[in-house]
C-alpha positions as CSV (number, residue, x, y, z in Angstrom):
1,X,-31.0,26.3,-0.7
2,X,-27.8,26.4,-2.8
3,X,-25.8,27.2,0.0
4,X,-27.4,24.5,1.7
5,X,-26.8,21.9,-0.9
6,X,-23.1,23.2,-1.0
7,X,-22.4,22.8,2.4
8,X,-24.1,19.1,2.5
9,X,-22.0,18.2,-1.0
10,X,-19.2,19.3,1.3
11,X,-20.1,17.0,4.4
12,X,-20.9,14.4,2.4
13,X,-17.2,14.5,0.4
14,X,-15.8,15.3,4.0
15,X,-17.2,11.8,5.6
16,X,-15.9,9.7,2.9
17,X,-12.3,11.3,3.5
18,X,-12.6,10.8,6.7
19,X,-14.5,7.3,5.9
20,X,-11.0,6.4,3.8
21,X,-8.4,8.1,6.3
22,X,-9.8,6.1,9.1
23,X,-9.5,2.7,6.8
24,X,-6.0,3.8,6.2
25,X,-5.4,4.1,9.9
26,X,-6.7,0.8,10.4
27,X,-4.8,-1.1,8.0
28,X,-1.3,0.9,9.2
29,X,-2.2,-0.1,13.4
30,X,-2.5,-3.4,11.9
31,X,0.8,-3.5,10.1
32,X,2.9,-2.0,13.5
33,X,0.6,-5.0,15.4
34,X,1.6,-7.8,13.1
35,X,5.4,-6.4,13.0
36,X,5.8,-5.9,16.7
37,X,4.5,-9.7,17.2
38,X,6.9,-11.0,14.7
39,X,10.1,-8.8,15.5
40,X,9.3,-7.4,19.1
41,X,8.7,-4.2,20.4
42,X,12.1,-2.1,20.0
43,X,11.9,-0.5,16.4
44,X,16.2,-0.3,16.6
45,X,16.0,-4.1,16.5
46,X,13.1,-4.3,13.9
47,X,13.6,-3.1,10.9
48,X,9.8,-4.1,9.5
49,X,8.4,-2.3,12.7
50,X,10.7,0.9,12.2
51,X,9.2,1.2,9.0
52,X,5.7,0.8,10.0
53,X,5.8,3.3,12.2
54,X,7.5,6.0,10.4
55,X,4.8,5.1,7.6
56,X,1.8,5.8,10.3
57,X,3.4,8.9,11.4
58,X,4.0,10.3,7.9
59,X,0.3,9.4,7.8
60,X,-0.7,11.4,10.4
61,X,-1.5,8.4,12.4
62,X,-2.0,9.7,16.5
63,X,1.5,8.5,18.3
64,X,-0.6,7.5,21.3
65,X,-2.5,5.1,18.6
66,X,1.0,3.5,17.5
67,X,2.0,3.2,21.0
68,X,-0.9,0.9,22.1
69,X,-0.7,-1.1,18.6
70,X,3.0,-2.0,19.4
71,X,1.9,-3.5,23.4
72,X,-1.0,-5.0,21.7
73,X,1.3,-6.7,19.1
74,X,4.1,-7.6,21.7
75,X,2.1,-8.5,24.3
76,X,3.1,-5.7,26.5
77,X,-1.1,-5.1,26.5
78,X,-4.0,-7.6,26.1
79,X,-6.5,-6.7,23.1
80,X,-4.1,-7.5,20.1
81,X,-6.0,-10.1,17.1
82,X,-4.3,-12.9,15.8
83,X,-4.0,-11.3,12.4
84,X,-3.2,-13.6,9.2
85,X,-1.2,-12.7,5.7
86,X,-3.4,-14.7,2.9
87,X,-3.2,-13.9,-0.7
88,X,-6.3,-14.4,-3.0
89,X,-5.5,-14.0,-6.9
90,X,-8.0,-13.1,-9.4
91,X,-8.3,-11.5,-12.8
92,X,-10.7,-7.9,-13.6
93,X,-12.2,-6.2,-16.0
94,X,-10.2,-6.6,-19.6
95,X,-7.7,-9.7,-17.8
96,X,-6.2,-7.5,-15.9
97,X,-4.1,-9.3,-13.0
98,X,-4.8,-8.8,-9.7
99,X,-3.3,-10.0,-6.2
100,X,-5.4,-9.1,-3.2
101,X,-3.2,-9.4,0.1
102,X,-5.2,-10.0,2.8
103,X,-4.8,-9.3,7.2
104,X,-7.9,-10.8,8.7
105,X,-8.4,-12.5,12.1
106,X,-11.4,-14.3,10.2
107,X,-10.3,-16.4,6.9
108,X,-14.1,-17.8,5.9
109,X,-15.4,-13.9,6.2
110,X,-12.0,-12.8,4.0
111,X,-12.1,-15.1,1.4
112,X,-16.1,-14.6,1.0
113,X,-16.3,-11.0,0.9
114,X,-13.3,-10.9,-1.3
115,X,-15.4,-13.1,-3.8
116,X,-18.2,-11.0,-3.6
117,X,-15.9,-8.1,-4.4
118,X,-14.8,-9.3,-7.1
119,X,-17.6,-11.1,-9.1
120,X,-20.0,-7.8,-8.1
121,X,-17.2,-5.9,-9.9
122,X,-16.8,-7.4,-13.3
123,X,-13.7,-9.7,-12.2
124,X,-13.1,-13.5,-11.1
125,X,-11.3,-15.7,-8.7
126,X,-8.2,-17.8,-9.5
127,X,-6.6,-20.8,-8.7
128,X,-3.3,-20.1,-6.3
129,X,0.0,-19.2,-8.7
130,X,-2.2,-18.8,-11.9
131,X,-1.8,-14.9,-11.5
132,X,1.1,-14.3,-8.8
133,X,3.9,-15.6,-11.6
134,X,2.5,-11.9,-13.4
135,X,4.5,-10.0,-10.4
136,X,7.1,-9.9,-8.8
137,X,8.0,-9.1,-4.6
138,X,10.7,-5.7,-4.7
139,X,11.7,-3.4,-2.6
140,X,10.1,0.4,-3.2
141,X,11.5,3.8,-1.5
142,X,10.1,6.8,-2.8
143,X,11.7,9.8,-2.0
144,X,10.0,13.0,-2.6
145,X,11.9,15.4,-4.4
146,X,13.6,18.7,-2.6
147,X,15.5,21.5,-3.9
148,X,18.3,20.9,-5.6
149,X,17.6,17.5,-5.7
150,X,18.8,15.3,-9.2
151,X,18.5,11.7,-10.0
152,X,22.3,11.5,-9.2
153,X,21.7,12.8,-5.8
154,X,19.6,10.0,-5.2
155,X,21.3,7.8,-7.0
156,X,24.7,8.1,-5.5
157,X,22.6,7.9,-2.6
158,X,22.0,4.4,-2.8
159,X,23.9,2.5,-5.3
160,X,26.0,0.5,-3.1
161,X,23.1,-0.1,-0.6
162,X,21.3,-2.4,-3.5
163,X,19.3,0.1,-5.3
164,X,18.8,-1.7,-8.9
165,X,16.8,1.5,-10.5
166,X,15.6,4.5,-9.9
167,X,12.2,6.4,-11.9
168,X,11.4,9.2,-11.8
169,X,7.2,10.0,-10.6
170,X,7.4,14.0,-10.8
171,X,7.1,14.9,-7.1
172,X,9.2,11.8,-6.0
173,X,11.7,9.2,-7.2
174,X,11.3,5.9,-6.8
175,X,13.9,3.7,-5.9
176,X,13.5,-0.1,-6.8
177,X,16.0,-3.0,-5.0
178,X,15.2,-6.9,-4.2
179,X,13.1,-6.8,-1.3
180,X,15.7,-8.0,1.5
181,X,17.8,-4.4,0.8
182,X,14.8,-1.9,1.2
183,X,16.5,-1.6,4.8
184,X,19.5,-1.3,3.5
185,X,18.7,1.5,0.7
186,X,16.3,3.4,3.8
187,X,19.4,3.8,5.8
188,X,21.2,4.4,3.1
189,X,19.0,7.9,2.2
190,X,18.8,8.5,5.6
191,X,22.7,8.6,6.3
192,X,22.6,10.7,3.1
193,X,19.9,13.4,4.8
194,X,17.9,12.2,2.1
195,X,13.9,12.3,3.6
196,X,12.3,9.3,2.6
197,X,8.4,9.0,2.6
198,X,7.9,5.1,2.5
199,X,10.0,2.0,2.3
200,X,8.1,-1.5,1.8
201,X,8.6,-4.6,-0.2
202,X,6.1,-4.6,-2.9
203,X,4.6,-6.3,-5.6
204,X,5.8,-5.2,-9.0
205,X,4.5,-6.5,-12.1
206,X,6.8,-7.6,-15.0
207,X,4.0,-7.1,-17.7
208,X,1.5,-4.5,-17.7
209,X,-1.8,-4.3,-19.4
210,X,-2.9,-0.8,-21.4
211,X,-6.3,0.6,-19.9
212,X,-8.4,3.6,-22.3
213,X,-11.0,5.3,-20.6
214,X,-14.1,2.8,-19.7
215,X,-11.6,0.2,-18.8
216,X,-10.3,1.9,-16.6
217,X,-13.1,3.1,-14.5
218,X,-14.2,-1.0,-14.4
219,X,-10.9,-1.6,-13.1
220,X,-11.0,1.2,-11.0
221,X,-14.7,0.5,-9.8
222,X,-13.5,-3.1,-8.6
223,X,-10.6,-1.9,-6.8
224,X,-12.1,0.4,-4.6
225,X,-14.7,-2.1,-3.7
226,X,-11.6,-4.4,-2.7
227,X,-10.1,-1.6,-0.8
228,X,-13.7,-0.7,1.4
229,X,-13.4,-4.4,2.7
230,X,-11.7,-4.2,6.1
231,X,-9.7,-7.6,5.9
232,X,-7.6,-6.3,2.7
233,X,-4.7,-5.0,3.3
234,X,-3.5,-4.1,0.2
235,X,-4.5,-4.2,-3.5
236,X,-2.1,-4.8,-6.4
237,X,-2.5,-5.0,-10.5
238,X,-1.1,-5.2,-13.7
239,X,-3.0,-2.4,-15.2
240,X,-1.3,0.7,-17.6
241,X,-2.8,4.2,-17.9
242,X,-1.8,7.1,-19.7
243,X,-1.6,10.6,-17.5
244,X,-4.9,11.7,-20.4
245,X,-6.8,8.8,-18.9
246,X,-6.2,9.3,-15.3
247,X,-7.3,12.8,-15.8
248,X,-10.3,12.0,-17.5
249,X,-11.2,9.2,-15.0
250,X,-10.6,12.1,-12.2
């Protein structure tokens, strides 16, 4: 029986993977849709779509998947949803700030299940701008690190492309600009033969708010319930946690 129970533990821990990967796939077709109907369907002359893509592909995302999301988005193939950027703001356990950026082709069933989220999970809605002022939009390259690879490397890399600091994350650095130069600092790397392993404009937060151990599994808790719902796109907060109490939160 103990093998069976292992193997079953093992299925079950498989499906949520699988359960999360195939969320993540969803939310990066949607992003190469959304680009491709903004910017049209030639990545050269779309630099939001470029990016897209390279971020499904470094995500393992199937290239005949990408394909069809960039005709659905540009027209080239019927099926594509009329997919909407809304951003609800809201506060979670222990005040900490939260901005949930939503792409949904159903506002009423976003905002709703993004309540429920949220007041299930210990936090509460808030009015428009009462939390947003808490962060601010950047630009956000992370680079993983290589051999032979220094701060300087990277830094030389990209200081006249608009990079405004660079941190350092252990496996990766992560280079931070105003949003409008995350092109710039990309191609910047890239003309370096730097690898770059995703380039978006983010939201940063200017103050942060310092989590111990129960806090942070609340805050935690509610964020993964945000993530599960289909219509959110991407979660962001203006939590703190020490490396000791993101080890013990496993």
């Amino acid at each position: 029986m103990s093998g069976h129970s292992k193997w079953a533990t093992t299925k079950h821990k498989k499906a949520v993977i699988d359960a999360r990967r195939g969320k993540l796939f969803a939310r990066l077709i949607k992003n190469i849709e959304v680009a491709a109907r903004q910017g049209g369907a030639d990545p050269a002359g779309n630099p939001t779509l470029y990016d897209a893509i390279q971020k499904a592909r470094k995500n393992s995302v199937p290239l005949d998947n990408i394909e069809r999301a960039v005709k659905r988005g540009s027209g080239a193939e019927a099926g594509g949803a009329d997919w909407q950027t809304i951003m609800y703001e809201g506060y979670g356990p222990n005040g900490v700030a939260v901005l949930i950026e939503c792409l949904t082709d159903n506002r009423n069933r976003a905002a709703s299940e993004v309540r429920v989220a949220m007041t299930r999970n210990g936090g509460s809605m808030a009015d428009p701008g009462s939390v947003s002022y808490l962060f601010a939009r950047r630009g956000v390259v992370i680079v993983p690190k290589a051999t032979g690879m220094s701060e300087d490397t990277v830094l030389g890399a990209v200081l006249d492309a608009g990079a405004e600091e660079i941190n350092d994350l252990g496996e990766a650095f992560e280079v931070v600009s105003e949003a409008g130069d995350v092109v710039a600092v990309r191609t910047a790397l890239q003309a370096a033969g730097l690898d770059y392993e995703s380039a978006e404009a983010t939201f940063l937060p200017s103050v942060t708010v310092a989590l111990d151990e129960d806090a942070a599994r609340k805050v935690f808790r509610l964020i993964e319930a945000l993530e599960d719902n289909d219509d959110v796109q991407n979660v962001y907060a203006n939590f703190d946690v020490t490396d000791e109490v993101m080890e013990a939160v496993g």
